[in-house]
N, C-alpha and C positions, 0 to 999 in steps of 0.2 A: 259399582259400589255405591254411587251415589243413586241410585233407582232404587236399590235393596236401603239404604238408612232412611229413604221417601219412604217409602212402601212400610217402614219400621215407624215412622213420626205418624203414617195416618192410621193403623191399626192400635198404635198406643191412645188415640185418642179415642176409640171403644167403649176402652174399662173407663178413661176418664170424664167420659160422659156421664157416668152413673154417680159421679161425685155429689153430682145437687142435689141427689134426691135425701144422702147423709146430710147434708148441710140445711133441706127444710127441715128434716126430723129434729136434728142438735138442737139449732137456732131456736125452731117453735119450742122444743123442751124444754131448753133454759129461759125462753122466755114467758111461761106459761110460770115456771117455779119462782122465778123473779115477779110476775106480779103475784105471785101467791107470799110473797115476804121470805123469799128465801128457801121453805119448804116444801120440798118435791113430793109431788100428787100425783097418783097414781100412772092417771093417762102423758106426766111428761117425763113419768119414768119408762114407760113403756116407748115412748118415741124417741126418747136420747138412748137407751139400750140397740134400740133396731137402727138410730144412725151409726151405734159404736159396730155394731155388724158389719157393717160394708165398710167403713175405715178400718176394722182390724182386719182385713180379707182383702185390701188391694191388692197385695202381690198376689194373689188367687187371681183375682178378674185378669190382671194382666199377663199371667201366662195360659187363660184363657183368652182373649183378647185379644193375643198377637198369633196365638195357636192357627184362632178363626180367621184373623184379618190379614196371617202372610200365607195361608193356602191357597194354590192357585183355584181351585174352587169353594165356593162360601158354602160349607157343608159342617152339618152339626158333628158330624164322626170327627173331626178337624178340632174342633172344641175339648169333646172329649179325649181327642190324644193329650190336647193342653194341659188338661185335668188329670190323667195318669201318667205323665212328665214328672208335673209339680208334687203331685205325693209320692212320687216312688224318691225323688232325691231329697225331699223334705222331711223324708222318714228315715231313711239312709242318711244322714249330715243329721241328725237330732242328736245333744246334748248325750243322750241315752245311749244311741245306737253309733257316735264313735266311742264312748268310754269304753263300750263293750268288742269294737272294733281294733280299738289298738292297746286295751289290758289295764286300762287307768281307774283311777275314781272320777264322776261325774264331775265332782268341784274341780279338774285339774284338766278340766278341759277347756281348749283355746273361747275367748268369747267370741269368736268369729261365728260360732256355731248358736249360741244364744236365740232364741225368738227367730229361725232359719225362716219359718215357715211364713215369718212376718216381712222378709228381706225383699223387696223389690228386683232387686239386682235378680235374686234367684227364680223369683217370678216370670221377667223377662227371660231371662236363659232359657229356661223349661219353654215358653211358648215359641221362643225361635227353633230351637232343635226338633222341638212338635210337630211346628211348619215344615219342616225341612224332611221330616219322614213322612208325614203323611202327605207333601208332594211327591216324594220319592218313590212312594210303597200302595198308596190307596188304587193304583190301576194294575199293580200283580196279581196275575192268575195263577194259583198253586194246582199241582195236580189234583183228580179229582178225589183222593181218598182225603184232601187237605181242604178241598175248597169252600166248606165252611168260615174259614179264616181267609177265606181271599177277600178279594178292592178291599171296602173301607174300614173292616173288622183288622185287618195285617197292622196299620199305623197304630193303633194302641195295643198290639201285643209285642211289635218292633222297637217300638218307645221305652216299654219298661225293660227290656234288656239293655238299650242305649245307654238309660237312666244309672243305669245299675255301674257301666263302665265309665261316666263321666262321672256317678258320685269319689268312684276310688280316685278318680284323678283330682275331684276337689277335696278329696278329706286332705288332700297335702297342699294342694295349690289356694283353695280357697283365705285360710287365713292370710297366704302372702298378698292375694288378690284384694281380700277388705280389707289389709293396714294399708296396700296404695289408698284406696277410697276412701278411707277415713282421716289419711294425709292429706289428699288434694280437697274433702271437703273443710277439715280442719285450718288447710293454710290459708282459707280465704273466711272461713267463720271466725277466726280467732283475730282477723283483722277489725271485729265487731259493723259498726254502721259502713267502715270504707268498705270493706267485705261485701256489704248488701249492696252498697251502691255497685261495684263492680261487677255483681252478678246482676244486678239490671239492667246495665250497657249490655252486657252478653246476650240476656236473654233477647233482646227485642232486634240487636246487631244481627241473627242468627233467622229469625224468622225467616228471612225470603228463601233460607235454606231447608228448613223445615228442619232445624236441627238442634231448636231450642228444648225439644221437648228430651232431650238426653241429657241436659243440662238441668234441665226444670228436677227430674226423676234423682238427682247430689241433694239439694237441698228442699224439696215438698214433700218426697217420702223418707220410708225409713232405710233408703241405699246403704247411706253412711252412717245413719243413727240422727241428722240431725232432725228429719221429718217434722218438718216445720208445720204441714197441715192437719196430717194426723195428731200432731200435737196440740194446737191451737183448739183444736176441735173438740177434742176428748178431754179436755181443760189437766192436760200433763205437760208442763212445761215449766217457766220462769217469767213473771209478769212482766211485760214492759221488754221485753227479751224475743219468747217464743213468739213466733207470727211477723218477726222483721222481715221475711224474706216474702211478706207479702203487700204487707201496707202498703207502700211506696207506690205498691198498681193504680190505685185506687183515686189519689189526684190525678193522674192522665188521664187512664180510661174513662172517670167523669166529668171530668170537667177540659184536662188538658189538651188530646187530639179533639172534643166537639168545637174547643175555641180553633182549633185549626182550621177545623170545617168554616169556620164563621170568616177566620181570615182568607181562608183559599175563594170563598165565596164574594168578599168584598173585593177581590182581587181578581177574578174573572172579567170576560170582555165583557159591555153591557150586552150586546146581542143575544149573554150564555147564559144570562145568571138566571133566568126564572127555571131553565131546565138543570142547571150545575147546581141550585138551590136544593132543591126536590132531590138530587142524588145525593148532595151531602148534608140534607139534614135528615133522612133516613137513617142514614148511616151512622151520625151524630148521636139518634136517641135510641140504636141497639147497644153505643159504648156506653153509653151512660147507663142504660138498665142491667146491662147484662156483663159486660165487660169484653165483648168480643168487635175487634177494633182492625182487624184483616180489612173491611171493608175500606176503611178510612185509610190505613198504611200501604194498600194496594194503588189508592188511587194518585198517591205521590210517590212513591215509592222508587220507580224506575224513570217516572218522567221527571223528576228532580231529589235522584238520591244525595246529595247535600242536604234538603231537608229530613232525610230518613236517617242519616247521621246525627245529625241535630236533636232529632226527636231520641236518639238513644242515649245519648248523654243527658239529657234531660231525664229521660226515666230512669235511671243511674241517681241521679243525682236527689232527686225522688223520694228513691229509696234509702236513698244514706241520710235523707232529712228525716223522713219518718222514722229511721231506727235511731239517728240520733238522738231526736224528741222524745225515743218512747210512745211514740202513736201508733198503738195497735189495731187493728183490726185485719179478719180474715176471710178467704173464700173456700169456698168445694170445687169454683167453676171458673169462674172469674171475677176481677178487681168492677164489677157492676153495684151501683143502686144496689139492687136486691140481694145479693151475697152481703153487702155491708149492712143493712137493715138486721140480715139475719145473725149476722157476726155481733155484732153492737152488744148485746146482752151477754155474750160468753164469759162465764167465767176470768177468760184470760186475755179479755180485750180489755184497752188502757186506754183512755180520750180517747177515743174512735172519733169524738167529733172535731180535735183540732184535724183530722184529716181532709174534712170538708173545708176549714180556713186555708189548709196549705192549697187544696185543690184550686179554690179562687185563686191565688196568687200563682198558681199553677198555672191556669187560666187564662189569666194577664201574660205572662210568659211566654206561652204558647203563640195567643192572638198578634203581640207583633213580634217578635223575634220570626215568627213565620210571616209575617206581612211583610217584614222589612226585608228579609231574603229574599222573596218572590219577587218584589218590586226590583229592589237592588244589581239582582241580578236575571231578574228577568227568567226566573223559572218557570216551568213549562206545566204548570197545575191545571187542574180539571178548569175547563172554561177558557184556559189563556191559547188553546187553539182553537183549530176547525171545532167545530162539535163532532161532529160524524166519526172524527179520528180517536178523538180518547172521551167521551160519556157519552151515555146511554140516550137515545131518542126516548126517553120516558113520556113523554107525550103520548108517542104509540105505546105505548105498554100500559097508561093509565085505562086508554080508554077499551082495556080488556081485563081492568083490574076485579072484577068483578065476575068474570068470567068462568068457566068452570075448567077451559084449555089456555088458562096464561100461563101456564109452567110447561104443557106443550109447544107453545108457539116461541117459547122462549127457549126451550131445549131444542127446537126444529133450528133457530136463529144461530148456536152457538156448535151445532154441528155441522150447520153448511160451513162456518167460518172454521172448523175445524178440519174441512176438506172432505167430507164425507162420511158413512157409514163405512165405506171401504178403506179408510185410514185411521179407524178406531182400531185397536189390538185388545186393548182393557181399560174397564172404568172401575174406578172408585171412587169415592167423596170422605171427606173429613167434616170438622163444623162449619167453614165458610166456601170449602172448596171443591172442585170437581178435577180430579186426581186421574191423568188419562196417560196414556202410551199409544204412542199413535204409529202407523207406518213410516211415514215422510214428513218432518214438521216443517220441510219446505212451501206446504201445501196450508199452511195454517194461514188464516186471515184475521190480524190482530184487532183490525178498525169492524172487521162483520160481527166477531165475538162480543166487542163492547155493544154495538149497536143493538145487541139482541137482550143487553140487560148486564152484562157482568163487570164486573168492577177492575177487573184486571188479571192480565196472562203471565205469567213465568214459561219461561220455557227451560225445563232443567237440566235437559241433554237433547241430543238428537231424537230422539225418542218418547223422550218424559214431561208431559206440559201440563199445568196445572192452572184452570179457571174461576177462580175466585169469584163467587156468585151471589154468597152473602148468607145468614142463617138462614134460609128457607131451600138450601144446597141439595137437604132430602128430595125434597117434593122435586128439585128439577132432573137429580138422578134418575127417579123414575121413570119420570118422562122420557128422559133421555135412552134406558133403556127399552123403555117401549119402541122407541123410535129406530134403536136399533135391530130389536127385534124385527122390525118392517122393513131393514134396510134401505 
């Protein structure tokens, strides 16, 4: 169960990859009409329309997106079952087509069915049951007066019949199923800023499980209605309101974990720090541009989960100050630099820049409260051992940084420590990670893997280990399967 909710948090992060390219479009639109005094010109009507495109079509990407990313083979026929999933039940569950389904008028139908097509929730469904047939079905051989519809053509003509029998099961279930979801997102939105704060403990408590992002999906889209980003973005909301369930990122990720980095750093043995520097001050300025902070929360994470407690309540608390205050600002991607640059002018952003004053005090927070634990208790952060055992020989890896095979050499590094080619089963990667299944994870080498460049290993079952390698994850995939390809 817990390989298939993995396998479900790295496919979902697919569709949400494609969030930033809405968020330059919005961002640069409102900001092109903001310096034009207010009125919108031509070209940044044209690029807020084409961001509003892909925010009203998430639930589309994502039962595309889990369609593609839970099929055992990464095949476009796998996509398109995703895509004739979602409209055969989006058609079938439409406002229209239960009125006419169970004998009513259109106004007297449940609002569960309202904007279906827009529902996340229903988006995911559609791409997991997708998955599930076009595993099931795309290697059937029908006889030959059928076999035009045999392998990969069968999953999307299996799907819409599927479709057809789980819509009847939701024209009755479904409304029970969204008053839960709109309860449990309800009980904790109506709690207002403690609300925010307590889904910020959650979400960052949950990462090393990969289980945040089913959490993220209650309050960022439109699951429960409260679609915090779609909303902030598309300037539909309530000022000072809409976008709480973001802000709060946006002092850690810039300013709060890089001061950790500063403190882990002043805290390291003197022998570590020129090379413990260089791994976490990397790491320091991809959270502050960008907001993606796996690299940093990996690297304490397991060798002093006390401070990864720490750091959750803190971002908790974060976020109950920015929704207290009313400090808004928003992402597509994440709580980085450049997401807040582009957020700034929205419409439905509110001081965006006391969020930069909290983040300093954030900052301060961060740098000793982590100093003082590490000291105090003598935790085990990058630098305060061996080198060799937990960071990266970046030395060797600098002096190939130039090189056209340092993503080879460093996927050749992190497979020998993996045990081999012959204890690979399946790769995948995510945005920081390299998402594997291996034969025996008795054969994994935790201290060969860092040394080859990675920031840190989960192991999530006997089976399931995950290498956190940092944003350039693509480039070592590749490699990686070249290498296997060579066994």
């Amino acid at each position: 169960m817990m390989a298939y909710l993995q396998r479900m948090g790295r496919s979902l992060m697919l569709p949400i990859a494609v969030l930033p390219a809405a968020a330059l479009l919005l961002g640069f639109g409102y900001l092109i009409t903001n310096l034009n005094g207010g009125e919108e010109m031509m070209i940044s009507a044209l690029m807020t329309k084409a961001g509003d495109a892909i925010l009203g079509h998430i639930a589309t990407l994502f039962a595309v997106g889990l369609a593609f990313g839970m099929a055992k083979e990464k095949d476009g026929a796998a996509a398109i079952t995703g895509i004739v999933a979602f409209l055969t039940i989006t058609t079938l569950l439409s406002p229209e087509t239960v009125a006419s389904l169970k004998g009513i008028d259109v106004e007297s139908v449940d609002m569960a069915f309202e904007n279906i097509e827009k529902n996340v929730f229903i988006g995911i469904l559609s791409g997991l049951i997708a998955a599930a047939t076009y595993n099931g079905f795309s290697q059937i051989k029908l006889p030959d007066f059928l076999a035009f519809f045999s392998g990969k053509r069968l999953p999307s003509i299996m799907v819409a019949g599927m479709m057809i029998i789980i819509s009847l099961i939701m024209l009755f279930l479904w409304p029970i199923l969204f008053g839960g979801l709109v309860a449990f997102g309800t009980s904790i939105s109506e709690l207002g800023a403690v609300g925010a704060g307590i889904y910020g403990f959650f979400n960052r408590l949950l990462i090393p499980v990969g289980l945040h992002h089913a959490l993220n999906s209650v309050f960022w889209f439109d699951t429960v209605g409260i679609n915090d980003i779609g909303n902030f973005w598309s300037g539909e909301g309530e000022k000072g309101i809409t976008g709480r369930y973001q802000a709060g990122f946006f002092p850690v990720m810039m300013f709060g974990l890089p001061a950790a980095c500063l403190a882990m750093y002043h805290t390291a043995n003197k022998e570590n720090k020129k090379m413990v520097g260089s791994l976490l001050s990397a790491a320091a300025l991809t959270a502050f541009l960008t907001g993606v902070t796996e690299p940093i929360e990996f690297s304490f994470m397991f060798l002093a989960p006390v401070l990864y407690v720490i750091h959750a309540l803190l971002m908790g608390l974060s976020l109950f100050m920015a929704a207290s205050f009313q400090w808004i600002a928003g992402f597509a991607f994440s709580g980085g630099a450049i997401d807040f640059f582009l957020s700034s002018s929205l419409p439905l952003a509110n001081k965006p820049y006391m969020l930069i004053l909290q983040g300093l005090v954030f900052a301060l927070i961060y740098y000793f409260v982590f100093r003082f634990a590490i000291l105090k208790f003598d935790l085990k952060t990058p630098g305060r051992t061996q080198m060799k055992e937990n960071v990266t020989d970046l030395n060797t890896l600098n002096k190939n940084q130039n090189s056209n095979d340092k993503y080879d050499q460093q996927a050749v590094g992190i497979l020998k420590g993996l045990g081999g080619a012959s204890n690979i089963k399946e790769l995948n990667y995510c945005t920081t990670r390299l998402r594997l299944e291996v034969k025996d994870a008795k054969l994994i080498n935790e201290s060969q893997i860092k040394d080859a460049g990675a920031y840190g290993v989960k192991k999530i079952s006997d089976e399931n280990v995950h290498v956190v390698v940092g944003t350039h994850v693509e480039h070592v995939a590749e490699a990686f399967k070249k290498c296997l390809t060579k066994g």
